[in-house]
Structure formats: structure tokens, C-alpha cells
SEDOGU-211008 format. One record per residue: residue in one letter; x, y, z of N, C-alpha, C in turn. Coordinates in steps of 0.001 Angstrom, whole numbers, plus 500000, padded with zeros to 6 digits. Atoms other than C-alpha are relative to their C-alpha. Layout:
% SEDOGU-211008
{resn=a npx=X npy=Y npz=Z capx=X capy=Y capz=Z cpx=X cpy=Y cpz=Z}
...
//
This chain:
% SEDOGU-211008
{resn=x npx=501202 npy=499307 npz=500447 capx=499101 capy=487553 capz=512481 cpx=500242 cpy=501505 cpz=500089}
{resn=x npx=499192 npy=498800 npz=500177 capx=499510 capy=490917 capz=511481 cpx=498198 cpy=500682 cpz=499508}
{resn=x npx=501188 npy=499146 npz=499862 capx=496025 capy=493687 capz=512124 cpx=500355 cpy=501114 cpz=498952}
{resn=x npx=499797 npy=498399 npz=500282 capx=495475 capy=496821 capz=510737 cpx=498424 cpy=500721 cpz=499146}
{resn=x npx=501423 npy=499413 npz=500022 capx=492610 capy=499490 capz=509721 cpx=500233 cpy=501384 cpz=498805}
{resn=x npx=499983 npy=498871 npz=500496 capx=491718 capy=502366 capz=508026 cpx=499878 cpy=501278 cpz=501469}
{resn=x npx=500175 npy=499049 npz=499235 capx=491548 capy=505900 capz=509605 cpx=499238 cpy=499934 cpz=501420}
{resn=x npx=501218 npy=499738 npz=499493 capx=487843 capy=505592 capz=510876 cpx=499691 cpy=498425 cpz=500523}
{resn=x npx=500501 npy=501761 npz=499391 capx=488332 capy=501538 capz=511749 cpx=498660 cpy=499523 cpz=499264}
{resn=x npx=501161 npy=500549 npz=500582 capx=485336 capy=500921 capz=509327 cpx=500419 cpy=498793 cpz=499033}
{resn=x npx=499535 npy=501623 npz=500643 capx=487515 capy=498468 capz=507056 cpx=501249 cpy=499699 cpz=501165}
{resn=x npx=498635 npy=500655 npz=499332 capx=490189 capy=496318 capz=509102 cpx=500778 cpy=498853 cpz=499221}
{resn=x npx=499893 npy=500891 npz=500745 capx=492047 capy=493184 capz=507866 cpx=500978 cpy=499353 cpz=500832}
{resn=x npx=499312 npy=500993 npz=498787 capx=493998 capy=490612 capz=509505 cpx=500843 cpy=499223 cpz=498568}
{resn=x npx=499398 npy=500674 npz=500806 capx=497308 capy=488998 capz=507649 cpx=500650 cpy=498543 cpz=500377}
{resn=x npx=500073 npy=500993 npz=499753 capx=498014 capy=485641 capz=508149 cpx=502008 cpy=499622 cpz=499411}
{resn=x npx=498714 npy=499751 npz=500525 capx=501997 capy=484758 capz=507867 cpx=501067 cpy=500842 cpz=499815}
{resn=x npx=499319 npy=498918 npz=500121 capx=504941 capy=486702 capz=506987 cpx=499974 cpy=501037 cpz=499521}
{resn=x npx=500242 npy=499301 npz=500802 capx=505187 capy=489798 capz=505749 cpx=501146 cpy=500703 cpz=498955}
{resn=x npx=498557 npy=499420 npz=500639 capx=507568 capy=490996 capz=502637 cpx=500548 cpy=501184 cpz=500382}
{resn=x npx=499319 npy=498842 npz=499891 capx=509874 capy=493755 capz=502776 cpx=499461 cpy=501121 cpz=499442}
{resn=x npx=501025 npy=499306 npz=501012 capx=507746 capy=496715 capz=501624 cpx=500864 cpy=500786 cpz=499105}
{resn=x npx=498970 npy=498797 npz=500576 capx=508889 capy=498995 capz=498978 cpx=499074 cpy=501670 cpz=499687}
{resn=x npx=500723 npy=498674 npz=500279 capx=508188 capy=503037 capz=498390 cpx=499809 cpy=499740 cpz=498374}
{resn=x npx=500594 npy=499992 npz=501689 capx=506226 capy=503532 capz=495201 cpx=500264 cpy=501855 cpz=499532}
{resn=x npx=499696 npy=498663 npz=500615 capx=507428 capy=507285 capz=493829 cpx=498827 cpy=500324 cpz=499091}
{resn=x npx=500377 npy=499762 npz=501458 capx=505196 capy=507327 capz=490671 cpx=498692 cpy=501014 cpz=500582}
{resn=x npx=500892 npy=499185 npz=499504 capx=502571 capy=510196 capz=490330 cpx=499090 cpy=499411 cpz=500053}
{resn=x npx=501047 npy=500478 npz=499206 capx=499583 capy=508134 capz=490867 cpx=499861 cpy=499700 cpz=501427}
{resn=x npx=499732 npy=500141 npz=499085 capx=500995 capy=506728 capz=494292 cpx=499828 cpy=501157 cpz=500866}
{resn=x npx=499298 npy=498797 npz=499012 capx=502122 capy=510108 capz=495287 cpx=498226 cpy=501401 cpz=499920}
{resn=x npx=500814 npy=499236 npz=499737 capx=498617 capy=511784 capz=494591 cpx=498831 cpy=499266 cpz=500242}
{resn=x npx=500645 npy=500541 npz=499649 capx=496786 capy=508738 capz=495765 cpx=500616 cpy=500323 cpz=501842}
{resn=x npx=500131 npy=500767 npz=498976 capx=498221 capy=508747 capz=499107 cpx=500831 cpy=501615 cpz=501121}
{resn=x npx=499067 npy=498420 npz=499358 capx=500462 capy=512659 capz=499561 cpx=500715 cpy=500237 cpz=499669}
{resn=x npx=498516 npy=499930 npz=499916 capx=503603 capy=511790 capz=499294 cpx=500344 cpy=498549 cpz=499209}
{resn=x npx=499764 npy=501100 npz=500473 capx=505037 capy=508218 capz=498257 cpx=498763 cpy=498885 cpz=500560}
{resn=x npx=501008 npy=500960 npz=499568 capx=503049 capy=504941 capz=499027 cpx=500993 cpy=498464 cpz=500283}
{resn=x npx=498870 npy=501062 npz=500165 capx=505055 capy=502301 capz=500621 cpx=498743 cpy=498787 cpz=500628}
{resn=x npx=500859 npy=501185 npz=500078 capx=503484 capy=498669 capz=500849 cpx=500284 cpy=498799 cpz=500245}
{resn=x npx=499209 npy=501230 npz=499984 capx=504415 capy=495104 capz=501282 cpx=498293 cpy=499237 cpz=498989}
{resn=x npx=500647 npy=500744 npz=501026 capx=502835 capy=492669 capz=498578 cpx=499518 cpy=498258 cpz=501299}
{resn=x npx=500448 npy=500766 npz=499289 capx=500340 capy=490089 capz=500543 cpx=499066 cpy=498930 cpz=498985}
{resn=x npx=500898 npy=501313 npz=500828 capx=499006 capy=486662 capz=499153 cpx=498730 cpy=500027 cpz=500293}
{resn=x npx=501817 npy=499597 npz=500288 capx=495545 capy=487165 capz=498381 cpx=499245 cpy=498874 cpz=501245}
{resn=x npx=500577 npy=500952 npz=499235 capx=494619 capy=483823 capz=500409 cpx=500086 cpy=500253 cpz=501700}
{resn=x npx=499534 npy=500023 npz=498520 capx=496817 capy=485324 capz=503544 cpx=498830 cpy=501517 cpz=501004}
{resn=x npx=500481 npy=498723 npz=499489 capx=494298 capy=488331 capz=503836 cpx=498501 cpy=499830 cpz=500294}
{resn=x npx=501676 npy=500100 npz=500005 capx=490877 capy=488669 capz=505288 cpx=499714 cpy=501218 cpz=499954}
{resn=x npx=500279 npy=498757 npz=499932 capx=489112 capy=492048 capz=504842 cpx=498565 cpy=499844 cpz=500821}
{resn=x npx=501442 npy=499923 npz=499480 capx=485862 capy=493092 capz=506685 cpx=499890 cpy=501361 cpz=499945}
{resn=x npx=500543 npy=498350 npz=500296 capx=483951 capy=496367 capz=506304 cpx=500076 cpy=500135 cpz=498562}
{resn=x npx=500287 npy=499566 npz=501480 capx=483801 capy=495767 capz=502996 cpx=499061 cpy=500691 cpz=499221}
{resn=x npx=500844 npy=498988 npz=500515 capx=480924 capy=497482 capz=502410 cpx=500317 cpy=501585 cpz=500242}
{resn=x npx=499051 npy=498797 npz=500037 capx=483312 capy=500846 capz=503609 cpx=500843 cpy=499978 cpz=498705}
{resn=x npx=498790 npy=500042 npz=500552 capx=485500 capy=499864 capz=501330 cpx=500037 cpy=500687 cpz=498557}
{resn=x npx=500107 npy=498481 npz=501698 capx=485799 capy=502418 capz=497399 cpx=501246 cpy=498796 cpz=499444}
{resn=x npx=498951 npy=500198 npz=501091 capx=487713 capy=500914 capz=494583 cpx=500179 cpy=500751 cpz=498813}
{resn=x npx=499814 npy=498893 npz=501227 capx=489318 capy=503183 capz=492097 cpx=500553 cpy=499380 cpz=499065}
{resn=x npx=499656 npy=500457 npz=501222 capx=490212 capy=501910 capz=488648 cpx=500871 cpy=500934 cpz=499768}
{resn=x npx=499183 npy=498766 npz=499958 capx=493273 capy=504072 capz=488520 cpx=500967 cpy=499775 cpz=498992}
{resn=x npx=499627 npy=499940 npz=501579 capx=494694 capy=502484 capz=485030 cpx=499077 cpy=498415 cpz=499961}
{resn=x npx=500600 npy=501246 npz=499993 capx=493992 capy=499265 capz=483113 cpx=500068 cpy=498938 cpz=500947}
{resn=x npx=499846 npy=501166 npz=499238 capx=495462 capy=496867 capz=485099 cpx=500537 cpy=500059 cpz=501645}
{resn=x npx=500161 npy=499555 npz=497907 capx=495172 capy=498246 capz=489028 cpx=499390 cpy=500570 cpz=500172}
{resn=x npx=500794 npy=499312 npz=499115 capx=492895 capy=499159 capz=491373 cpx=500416 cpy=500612 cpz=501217}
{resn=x npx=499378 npy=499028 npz=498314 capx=493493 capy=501032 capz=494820 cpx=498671 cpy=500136 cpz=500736}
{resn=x npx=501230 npy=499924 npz=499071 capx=491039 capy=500585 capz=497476 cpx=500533 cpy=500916 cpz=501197}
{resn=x npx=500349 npy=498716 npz=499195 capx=489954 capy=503351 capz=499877 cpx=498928 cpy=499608 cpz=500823}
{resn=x npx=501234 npy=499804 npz=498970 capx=487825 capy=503815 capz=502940 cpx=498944 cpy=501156 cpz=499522}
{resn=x npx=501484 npy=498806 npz=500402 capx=484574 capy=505481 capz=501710 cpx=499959 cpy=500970 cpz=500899}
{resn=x npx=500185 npy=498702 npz=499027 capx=484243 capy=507122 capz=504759 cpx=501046 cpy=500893 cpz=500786}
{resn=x npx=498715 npy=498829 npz=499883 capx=487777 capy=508378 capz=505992 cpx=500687 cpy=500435 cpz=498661}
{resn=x npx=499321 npy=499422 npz=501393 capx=489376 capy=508551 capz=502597 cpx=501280 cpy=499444 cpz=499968}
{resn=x npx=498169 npy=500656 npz=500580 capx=492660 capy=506204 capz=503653 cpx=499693 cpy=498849 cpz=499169}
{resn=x npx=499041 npy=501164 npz=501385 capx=494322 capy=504386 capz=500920 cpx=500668 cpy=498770 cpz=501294}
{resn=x npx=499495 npy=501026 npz=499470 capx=494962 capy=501018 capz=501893 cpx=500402 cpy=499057 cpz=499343}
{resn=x npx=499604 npy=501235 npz=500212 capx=495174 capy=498772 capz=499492 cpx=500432 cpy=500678 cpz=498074}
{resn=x npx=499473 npy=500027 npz=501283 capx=497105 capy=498417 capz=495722 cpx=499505 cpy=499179 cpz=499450}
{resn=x npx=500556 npy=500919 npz=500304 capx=495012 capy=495776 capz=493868 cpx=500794 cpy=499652 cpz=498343}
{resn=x npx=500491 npy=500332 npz=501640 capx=496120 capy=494171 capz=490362 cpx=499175 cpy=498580 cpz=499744}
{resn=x npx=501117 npy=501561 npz=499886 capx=493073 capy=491509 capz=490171 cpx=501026 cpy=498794 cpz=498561}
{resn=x npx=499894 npy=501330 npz=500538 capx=495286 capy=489348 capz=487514 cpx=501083 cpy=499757 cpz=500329}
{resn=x npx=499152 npy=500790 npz=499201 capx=498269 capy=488764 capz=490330 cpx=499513 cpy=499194 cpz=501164}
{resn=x npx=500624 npy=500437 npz=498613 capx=498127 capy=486792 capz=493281 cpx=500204 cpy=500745 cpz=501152}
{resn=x npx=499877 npy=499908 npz=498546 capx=498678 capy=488912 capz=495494 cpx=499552 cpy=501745 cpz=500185}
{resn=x npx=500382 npy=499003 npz=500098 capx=497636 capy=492250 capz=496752 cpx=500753 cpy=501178 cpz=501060}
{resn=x npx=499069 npy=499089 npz=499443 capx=499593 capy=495209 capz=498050 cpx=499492 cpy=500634 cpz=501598}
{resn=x npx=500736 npy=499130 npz=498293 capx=498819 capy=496698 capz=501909 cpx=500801 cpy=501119 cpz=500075}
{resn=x npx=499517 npy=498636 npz=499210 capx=499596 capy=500433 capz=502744 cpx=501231 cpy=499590 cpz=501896}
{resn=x npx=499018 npy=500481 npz=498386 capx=502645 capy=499600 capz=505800 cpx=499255 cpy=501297 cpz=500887}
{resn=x npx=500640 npy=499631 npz=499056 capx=500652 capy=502542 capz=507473 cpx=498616 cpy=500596 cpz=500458}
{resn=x npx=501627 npy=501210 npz=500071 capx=497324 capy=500454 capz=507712 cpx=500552 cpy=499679 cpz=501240}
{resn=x npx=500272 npy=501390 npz=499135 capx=498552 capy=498110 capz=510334 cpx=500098 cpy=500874 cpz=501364}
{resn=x npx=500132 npy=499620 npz=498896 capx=498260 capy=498559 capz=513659 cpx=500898 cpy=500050 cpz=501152}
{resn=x npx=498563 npy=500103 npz=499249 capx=501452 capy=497740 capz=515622 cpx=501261 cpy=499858 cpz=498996}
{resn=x npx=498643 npy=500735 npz=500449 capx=505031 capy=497365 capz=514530 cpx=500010 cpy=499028 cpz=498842}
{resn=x npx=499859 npy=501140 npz=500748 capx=505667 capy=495480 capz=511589 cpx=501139 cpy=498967 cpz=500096}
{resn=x npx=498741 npy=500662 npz=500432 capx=509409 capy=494326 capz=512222 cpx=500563 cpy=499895 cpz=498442}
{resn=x npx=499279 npy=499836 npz=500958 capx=509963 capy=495037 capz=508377 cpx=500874 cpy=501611 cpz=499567}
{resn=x npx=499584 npy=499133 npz=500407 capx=512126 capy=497255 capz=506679 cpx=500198 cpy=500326 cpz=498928}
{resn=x npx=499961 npy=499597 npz=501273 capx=511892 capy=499252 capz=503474 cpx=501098 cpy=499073 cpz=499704}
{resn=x npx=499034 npy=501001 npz=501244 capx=513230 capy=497281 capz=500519 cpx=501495 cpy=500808 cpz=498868}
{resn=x npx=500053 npy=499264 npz=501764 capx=513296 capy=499627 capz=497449 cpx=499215 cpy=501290 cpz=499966}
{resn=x npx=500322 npy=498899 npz=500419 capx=512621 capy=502880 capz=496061 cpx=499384 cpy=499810 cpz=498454}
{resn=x npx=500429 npy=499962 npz=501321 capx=510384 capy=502705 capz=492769 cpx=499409 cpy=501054 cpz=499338}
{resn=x npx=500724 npy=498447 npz=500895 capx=509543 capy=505256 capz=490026 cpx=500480 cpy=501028 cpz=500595}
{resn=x npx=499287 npy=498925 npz=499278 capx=511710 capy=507289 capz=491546 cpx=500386 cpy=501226 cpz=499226}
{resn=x npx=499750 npy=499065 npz=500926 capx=512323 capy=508990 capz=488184 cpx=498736 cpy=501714 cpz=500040}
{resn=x npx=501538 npy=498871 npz=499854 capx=508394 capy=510678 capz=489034 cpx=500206 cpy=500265 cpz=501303}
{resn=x npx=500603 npy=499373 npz=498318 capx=509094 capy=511710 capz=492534 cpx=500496 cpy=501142 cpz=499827}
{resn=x npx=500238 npy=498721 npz=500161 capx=508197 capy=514808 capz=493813 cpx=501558 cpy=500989 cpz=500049}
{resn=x npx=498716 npy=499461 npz=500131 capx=511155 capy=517468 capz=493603 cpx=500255 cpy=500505 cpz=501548}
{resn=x npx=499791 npy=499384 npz=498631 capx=510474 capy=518612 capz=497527 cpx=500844 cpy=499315 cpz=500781}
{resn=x npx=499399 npy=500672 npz=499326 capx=512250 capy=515865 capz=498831 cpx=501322 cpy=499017 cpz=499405}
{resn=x npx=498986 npy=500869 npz=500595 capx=515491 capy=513595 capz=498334 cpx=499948 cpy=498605 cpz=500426}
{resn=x npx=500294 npy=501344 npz=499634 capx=515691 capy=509814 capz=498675 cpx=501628 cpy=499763 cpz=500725}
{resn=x npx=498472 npy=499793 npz=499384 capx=519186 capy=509576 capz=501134 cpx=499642 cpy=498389 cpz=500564}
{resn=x npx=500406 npy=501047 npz=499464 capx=517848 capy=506122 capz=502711 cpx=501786 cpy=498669 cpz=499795}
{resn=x npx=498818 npy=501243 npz=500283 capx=521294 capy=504223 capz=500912 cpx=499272 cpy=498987 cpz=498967}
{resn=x npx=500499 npy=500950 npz=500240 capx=518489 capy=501863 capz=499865 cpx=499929 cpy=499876 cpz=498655}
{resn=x npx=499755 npy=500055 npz=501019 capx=518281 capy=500453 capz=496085 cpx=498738 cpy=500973 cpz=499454}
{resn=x npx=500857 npy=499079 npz=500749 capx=516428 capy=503121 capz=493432 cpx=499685 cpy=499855 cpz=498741}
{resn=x npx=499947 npy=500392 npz=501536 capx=515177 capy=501774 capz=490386 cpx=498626 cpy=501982 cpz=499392}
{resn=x npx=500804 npy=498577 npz=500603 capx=513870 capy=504995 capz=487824 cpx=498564 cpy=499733 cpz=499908}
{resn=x npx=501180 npy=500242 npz=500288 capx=510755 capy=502864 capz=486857 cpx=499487 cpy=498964 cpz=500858}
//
């Protein structure tokens, strides 16, 4: 079982099972949804419970994804595309240790120019 919260602890969520390998998201939505990159691990919709949902903001941020937010602190927590099964978690949401380790580097072609990606890890452009 795997916890975790927003800023202000008004949404939490509890994951049920393993968790994937997360990957960084580069692309400029990510990177001005969240600062900097947005790294995540992809969670089966069934393995997640949310509460504080009435904290909880959803942004329609193209056609086919949403990104949920804490109304009242303003963290990004979640990556939504309502026609997969599964839904993305912010890796720093949770509350202890995950034991995973970055996967992947994505959209790396849109990341910002302040920083370099040296990690070794694989870098796809899109």
C-alpha cells in the first residue's frame, strides 16, 4: 500500500499494489504545470482510492488529458486521460519512499534549456 497527499493534506490517496517505474515528462505543459519536469508512475484506476475530492481542481489541459490539482495548495498530483485505464500519480505526492526508480525521459525535445538530462537513462524526443 503506497499513501500520499497534496501540499495542504486536503486530497490524499492510497495505492493498492505495485508501483511502475515512473518516467520524467519534459513537454511544456508538464514543465509549466508542475516547474520543472513532472515525473509519475502510471496507476490502475481500480488500484487507487482518492478522498478530498471535493479539494480536488481538474484542468482540461488538451483534448484528451486532464491534470488534477489541489484547489487549495495548488499541487499537481495527478495526469488523467479518462479513455485509459489507468491514471498517472506525481512520485512527489506520496508520502514515504517509493523503492522505484526513474524509467525514461519524455519530450525531451521541449525541455527547458537551464538544465541537462546526464541521468544515462533512455530519452525519447517525443
Amino acid at each position: 500500500m503506497y499513501v500520499g497527499s497534496c501540499l495542504c493534506g486536503a486530497v490524499t490517496f492510497q495505492i493498492s499494489g505495485e508501483l511502475k517505474p515512473p518516467d520524467a515528462c519534459h513537454c511544456t505543459k508538464c514543465r509549466k504545470t508542475s516547474g520543472h519536469y513532472f515525473a509519475s508512475t502510471e496507476v490502475a484506476r481500480d488500484a487507487i482510492t482518492i478522498e478530498g475530492s471535493d479539494h480536488l481542481r481538474w484542468y482540461q489541459s488538451s483534448e484528451k488529458v486532464r491534470r488534477g490539482f489541489c484547489g487549495t495548495c495548488g499541487a499537481s498530483l495527478f495526469f488523467d486521460p479518462p479513455h485509459k485505464d489507468w491514471i498517472a500519480v506525481a512520485m512527489g505526492a506520496f508520502d514515504s519512499p517509493t523503492k522505484t526508480q526513474l524509467e525514461l525521459h519524455i519530450f525531451v525535445a521541449d525541455k527547458g534549456d537551464y538544465y541537462d538530462i546526464t541521468d544515462g537513462l533512455p530519452q525519447n524526443a517525443q
